[in-house]
N, C-alpha and C positions, 0 to 999 in steps of 0.2 A: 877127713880134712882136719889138721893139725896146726893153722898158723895165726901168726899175729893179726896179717892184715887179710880180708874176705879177697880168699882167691877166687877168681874174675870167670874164667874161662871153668874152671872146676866146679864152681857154684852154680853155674850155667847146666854145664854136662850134667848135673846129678839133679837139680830139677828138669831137664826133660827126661829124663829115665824115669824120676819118679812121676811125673805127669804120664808117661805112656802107659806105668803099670794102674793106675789109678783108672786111665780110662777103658783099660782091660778088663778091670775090676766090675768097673761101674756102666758097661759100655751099655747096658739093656736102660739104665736111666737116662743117661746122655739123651738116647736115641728115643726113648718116649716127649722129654721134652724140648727137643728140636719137632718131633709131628704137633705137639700143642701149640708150638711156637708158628708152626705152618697153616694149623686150622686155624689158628685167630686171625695170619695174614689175611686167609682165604674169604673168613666170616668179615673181615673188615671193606676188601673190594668188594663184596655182593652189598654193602651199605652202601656203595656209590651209583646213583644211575649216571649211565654214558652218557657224557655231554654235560653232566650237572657239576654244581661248586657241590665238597662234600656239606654235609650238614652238621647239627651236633650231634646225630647216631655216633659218624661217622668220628668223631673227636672224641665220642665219648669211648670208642670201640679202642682209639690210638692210646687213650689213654690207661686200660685196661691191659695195653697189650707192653705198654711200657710195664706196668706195677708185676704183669706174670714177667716178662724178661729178668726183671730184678731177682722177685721172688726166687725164680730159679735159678740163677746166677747163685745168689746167697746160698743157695739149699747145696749149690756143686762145690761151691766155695768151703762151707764148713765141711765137708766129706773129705774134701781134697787136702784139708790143715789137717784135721786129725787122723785121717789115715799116716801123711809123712812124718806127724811130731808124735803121736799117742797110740797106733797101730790098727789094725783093721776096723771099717767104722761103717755107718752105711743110715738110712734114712729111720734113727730110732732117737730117744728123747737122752742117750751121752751124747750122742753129735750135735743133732738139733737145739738139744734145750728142754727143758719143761716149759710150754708155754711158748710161745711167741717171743719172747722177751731176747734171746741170743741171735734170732734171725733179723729185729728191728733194731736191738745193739748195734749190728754188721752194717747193718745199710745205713743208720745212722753216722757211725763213723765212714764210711764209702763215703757221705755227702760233706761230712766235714773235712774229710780230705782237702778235695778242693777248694774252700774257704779261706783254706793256711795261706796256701798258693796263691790265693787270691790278695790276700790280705800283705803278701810280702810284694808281689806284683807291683799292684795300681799305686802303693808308696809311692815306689822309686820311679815308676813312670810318670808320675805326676810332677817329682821333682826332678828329671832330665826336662819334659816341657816346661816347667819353670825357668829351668838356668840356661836352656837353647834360646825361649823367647826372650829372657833378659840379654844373653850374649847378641842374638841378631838385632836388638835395640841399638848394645855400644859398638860391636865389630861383628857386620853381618856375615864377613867371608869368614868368620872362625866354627861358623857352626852350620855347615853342610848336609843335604838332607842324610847324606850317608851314615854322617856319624849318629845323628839321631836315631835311626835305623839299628844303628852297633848297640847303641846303649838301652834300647827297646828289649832288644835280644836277651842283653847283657841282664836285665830285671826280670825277662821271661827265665832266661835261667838259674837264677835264682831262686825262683819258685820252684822250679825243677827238682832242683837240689834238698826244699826244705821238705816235699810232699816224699822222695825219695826216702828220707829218714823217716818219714814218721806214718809213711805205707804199713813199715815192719809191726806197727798196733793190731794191725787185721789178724794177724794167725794167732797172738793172745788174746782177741776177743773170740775169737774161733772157740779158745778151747775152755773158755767159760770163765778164764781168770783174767780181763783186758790191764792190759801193763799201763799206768796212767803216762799222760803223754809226757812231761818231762824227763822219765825213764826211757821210753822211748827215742826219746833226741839223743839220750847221752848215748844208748844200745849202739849210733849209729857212730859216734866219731870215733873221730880218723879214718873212716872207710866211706864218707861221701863220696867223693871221686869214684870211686871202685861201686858202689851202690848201681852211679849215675850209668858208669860203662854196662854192669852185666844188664840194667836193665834197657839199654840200648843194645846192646848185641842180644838179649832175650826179641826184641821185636823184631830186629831181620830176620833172626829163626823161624817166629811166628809170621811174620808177611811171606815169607817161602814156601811155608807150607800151604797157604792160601789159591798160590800161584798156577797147582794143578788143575783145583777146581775152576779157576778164569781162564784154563787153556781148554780146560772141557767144552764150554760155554762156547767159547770163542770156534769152536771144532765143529761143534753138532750147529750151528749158525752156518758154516761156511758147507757143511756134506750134507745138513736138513735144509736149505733154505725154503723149500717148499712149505713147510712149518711152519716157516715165522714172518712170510707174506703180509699176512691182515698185523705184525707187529704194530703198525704205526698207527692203526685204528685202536688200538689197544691202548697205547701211550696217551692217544690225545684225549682217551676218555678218563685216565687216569693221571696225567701228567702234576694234575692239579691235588692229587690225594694222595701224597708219597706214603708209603708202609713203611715202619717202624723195624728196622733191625737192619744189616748191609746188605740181606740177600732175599730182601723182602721184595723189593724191585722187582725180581726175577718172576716170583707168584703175580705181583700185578702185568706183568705184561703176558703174560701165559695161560692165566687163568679165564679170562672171557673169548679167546680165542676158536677153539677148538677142543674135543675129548682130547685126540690124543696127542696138540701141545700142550693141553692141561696137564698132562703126565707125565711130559718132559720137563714141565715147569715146577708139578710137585717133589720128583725126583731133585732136582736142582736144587731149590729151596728147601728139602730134609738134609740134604749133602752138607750143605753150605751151613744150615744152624746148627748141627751136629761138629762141625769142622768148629766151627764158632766157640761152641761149650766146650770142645776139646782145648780151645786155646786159653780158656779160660780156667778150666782145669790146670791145665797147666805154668799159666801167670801167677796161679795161687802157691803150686808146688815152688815155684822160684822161692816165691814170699815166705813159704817155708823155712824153704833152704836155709836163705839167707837169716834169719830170722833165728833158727837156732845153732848158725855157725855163729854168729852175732854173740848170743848169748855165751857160749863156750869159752869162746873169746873174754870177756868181760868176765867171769866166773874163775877163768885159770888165771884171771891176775889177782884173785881174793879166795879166802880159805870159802869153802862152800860148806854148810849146812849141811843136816841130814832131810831128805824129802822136800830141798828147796828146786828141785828139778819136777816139773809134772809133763816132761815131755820124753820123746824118745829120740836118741841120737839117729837122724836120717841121714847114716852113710852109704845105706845101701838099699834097695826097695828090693824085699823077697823076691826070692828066685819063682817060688810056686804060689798059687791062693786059689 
């Protein structure tokens, strides 16, 4: 890719190429921590007895089960940047880090992320309910609940916009050298807009491929239903103790049932957090992508340095590995 502005639909196509070769790569990891991610659901409903509020086992178990979710997220995350920018990479201390220090860096910035957003948000919405309630003071038909609504939007996306540009920090802290955030901001202009899109057309991608696993679900429901009888005894013992992840659900209602809707439940829920960390892989590969077309960009409008590059051009993910 060769242009001024981050082509949209191109940057798209070549992070999911390189997300699918990634989880070809890594697919024996993926796949052990989506089964950890399944034995904690599993370990966290046997904390609840049927019919009871959870307790704080039970909080302390959600809470455990959040910190591995991250954990692993991060650990896919960093494999996933430096395989597209730096080349084959895998669970050793160039990926990782020496120390802890690059995997709490990552999550660090993952949480300040959203702070930016926030911080650009509640502004402006605090000042459209300022200038709504003063207008409905002088002329209350000038300021309709609708438009209230518009300019609510209008400050949500805003936030959109500023976390979009400054998402791109993640694949330089990835690879050990994190680009400070004002560099960052600049990496992204003139290509907010184009940011905003590919990472909108990235998630119908990723909500589609979701879609098979909800038809499976929806299938073995309607040709099993002898299996999933005692479901609503299930739910009211748990209703009250939701599990931590989207397809956690599935373990809790499947799991005190019966052996073998337990097996259709654990099946389900390996599928589904495997599916999960695949898209996660692959949200990282965008962040790649774009990330070092970005920089190319910015680089061929100034003379470049010797060894001021420490990445590798991801135009292509090898053919073989």
């Amino acid at each position: 890719m060769d242009h001024e502005k981050l082509p949209v639909f191109d940057t798209v196509k070549l992070a999911l190429r390189w997300g699918v070769f990634v989880v070809r790569r890594h697919w024996l990891i993926i796949l052990i921590f989506a089964a950890l991610l399944v034995a904690t659901s599993f370990v966290m409903m046997a904390a609840v007895e049927p019919g009871q509020v959870p307790g704080a086992r039970f909080h302390l178990l959600s809470f455990g089960f959040a910190v591995l979710y991250g954990v692993l997220s991060i650990v896919l995350a960093l494999v996933t940047h430096n395989e597209v920018l730096r080349g084959a990479s895998g669970l050793n201390a160039q990926t990782l880090g020496w120390g802890a220090g690059r995997v709490l860096g990552y999550a660090v910035d993952s949480l300040v992320l959203p702070l930016f957003g926030l911080l650009v948000m509640f502004p402006l919405v605090l000042v459209v309910m300022l200038l709504t309630g003063l207008i409905r003071q002088i002329a209350p038909p000038m300021a309709p609940d609708a438009l209230i609504v518009v300019l609510i939007i209008g400050a949500w996306l805003a936030s959109v916009f500023v976390v979009a540009r400054l998402v791109l920090r993640l694949p330089s802290r990835a690879l050990g050298q994190p680009m400070p955030w004002r560099d960052v901001w600049r990496l992204g202009r003139g290509n907010t807009g184009r940011l905003v899109l590919a990472h909108l057309l990235l998630g119908v991608v990723l909500l589609f491929l979701l879609l098979p696993l909800l038809l499976l679900s929806l299938t073995l429901t309607w040709l099993l239903p002898d299996l999933f009888m005692q479901q609503s005894v299930s739910v009211q013992a748990t209703a009250t103790a939701p599990v931590w992840g989207q397809w956690g659900v599935v373990a809790s209602e499947t799991a005190l049932i019966s052996p073998i809707t337990s097996v259709w439940g654990i099946l389900l829920s390996l599928l589904g957090n495997a599916l999960l960390l695949a898209e996660i892989v692959i949200f990282c590969a965008f962040l790649s992508v774009a990330y070092a077309e970005l920089k190319r960009i910015r680089e061929a409008r100034a003379p470049q340095t010797a060894g001021s590059r420490i990445y590798s051009d991801p135009n292509e993910p090898p053919e073989d590995f």
